[in-house]
matplotlib code that plots the C-alpha trace (Angstrom):
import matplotlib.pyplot as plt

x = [65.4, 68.7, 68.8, 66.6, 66.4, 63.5, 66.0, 66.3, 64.8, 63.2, 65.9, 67.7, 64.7, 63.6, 67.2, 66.7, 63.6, 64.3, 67.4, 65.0, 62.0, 65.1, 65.3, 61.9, 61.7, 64.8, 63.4, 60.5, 62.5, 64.8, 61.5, 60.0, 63.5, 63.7, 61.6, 58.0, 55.2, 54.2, 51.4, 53.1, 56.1, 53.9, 52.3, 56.3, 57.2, 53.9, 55.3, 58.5, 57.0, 54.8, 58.0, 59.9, 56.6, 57.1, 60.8, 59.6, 57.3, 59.9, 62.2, 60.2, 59.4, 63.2, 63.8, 60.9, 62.5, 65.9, 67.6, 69.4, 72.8, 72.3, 71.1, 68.7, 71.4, 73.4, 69.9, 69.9, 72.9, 72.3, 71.5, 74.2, 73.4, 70.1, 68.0, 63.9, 61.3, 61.6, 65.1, 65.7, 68.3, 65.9, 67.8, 67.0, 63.6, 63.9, 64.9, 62.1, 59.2, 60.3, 59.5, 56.3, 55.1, 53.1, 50.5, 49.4, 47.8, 50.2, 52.5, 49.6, 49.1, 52.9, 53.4, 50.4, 52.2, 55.1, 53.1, 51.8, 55.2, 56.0, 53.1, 53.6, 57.3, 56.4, 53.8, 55.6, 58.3, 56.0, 55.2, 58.9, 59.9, 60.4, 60.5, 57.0, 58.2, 59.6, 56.3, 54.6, 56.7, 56.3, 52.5, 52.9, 54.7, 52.3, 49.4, 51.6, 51.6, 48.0, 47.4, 49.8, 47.3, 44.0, 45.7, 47.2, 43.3, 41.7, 44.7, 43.6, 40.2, 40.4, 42.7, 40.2, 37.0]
y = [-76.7, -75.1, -77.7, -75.1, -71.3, -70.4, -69.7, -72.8, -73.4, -76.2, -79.0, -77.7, -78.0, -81.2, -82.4, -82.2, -82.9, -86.6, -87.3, -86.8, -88.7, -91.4, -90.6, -91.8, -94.7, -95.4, -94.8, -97.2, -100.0, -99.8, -100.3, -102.9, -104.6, -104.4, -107.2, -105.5, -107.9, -109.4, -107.2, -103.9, -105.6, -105.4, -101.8, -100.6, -102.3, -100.5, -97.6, -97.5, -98.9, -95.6, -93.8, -95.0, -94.2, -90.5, -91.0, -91.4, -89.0, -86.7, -87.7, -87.5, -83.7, -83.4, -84.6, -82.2, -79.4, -80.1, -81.9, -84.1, -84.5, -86.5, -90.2, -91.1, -92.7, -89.6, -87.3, -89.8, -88.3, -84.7, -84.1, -85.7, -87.5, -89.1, -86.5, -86.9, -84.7, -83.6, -82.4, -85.0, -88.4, -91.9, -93.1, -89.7, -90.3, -94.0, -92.8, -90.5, -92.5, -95.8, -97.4, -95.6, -98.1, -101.3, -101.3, -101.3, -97.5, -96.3, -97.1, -95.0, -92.0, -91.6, -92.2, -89.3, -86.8, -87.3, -86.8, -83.5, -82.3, -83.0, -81.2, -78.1, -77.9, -77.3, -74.8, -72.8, -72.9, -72.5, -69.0, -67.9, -68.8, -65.9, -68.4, -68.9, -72.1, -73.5, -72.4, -75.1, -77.9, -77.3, -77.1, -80.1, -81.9, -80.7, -82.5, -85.8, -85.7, -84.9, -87.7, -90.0, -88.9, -89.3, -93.4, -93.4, -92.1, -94.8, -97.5, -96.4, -96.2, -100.0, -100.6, -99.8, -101.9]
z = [41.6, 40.8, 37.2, 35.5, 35.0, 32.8, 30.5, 28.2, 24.8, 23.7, 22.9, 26.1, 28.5, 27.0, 27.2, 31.2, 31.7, 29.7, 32.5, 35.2, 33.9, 33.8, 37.1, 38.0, 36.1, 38.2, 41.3, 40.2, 39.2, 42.5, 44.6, 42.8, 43.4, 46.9, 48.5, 47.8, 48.0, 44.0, 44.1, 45.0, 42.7, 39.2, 40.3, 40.4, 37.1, 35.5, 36.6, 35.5, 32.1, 32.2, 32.9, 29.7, 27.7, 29.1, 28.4, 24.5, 24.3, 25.6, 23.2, 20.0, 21.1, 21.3, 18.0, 16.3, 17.8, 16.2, 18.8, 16.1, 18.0, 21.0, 21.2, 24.1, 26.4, 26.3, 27.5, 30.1, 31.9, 30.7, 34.7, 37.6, 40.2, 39.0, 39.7, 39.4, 38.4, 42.8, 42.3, 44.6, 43.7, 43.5, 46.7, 48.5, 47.1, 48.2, 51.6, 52.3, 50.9, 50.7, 54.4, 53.6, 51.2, 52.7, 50.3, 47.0, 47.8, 49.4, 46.3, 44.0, 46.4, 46.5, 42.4, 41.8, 45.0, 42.6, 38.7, 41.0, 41.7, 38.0, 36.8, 39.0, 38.3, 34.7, 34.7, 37.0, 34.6, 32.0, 33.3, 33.9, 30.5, 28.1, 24.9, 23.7, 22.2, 25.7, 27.3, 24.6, 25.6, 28.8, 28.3, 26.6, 29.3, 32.1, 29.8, 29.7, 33.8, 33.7, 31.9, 34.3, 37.2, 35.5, 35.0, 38.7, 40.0, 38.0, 39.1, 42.9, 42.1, 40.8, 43.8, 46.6, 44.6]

ax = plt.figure().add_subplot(projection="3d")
ax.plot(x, y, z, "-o")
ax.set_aspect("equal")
plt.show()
């Protein structure tokens, strides 16, 4: 992903990595807008939901490490082109997984493919990064998306009863 270098502090990396969690909440909304059934429709709005929780999270960490100047909308275009936590767009994201999704599993196995992704993308960057700082944010972020996969496994697990 050509967005990040290893080199960012904190504020910078968290800067990013807010726009692209925007992305995915995004990406979420989008499908739950276009003509899933009710079922798959509430699993999509959860999700985004779960995505602005992250979104918050993300922001407060930015804040505590002196991010003062920018407001939340402006993060939210710190990256162009709607970019997610893949370094793909949502509709590139919608075009590769979206005529994959006819049920309510599908939907969760795809949403935790994603969180893995997200989690993997920053410990790698985690172990590039110089800044001892950036390596606890990203630390920190990586528990966030374990935590959205331990919720997506017991969503499935509930899903499959």
């Amino acid at each position: 992903m050509g967005l990040i270098s290893g080199e960012e502090k904190p504020v910078e990396m968290l800067a990013i990595v807010y726009a692209m969690e925007e992305g995915m909440r995004t990406f979420y909304e989008l499908l739950g807008e276009r003509g899933a059934d009710e079922e798959a429709s509430r699993l999509f709005r959860k999700l985004s939901e779960a995505e602005t929780h992250h979104k918050q999270t993300i922001f407060d960490l930015y804040r505590s490490h002196g991010g003062e100047s920018a407001t939340a909308e402006a993060l939210e275009t710190r990256v162009p082109g709607d970019v997610t936590e893949t370094g793909m767009s949502t509709e590139e994201l919608i075009d590769a997984h979206g005529p994959d999704l006819s049920s309510v599993e599908d939907v969760l196995m795809l949403a935790m493919m994603l969180e893995t992704q997200a989690l993997d993308l920053y410990l790698r960057y985690s172990q590039r990064s110089e800044d001892e700082d950036t390596k606890s944010v990203l630390h920190a972020l990586a528990d966030e998306e374990k935590s959205h996969l331990a919720w997506l496994g017991d969503l499935l697990e509930q899903s499959v009863e």
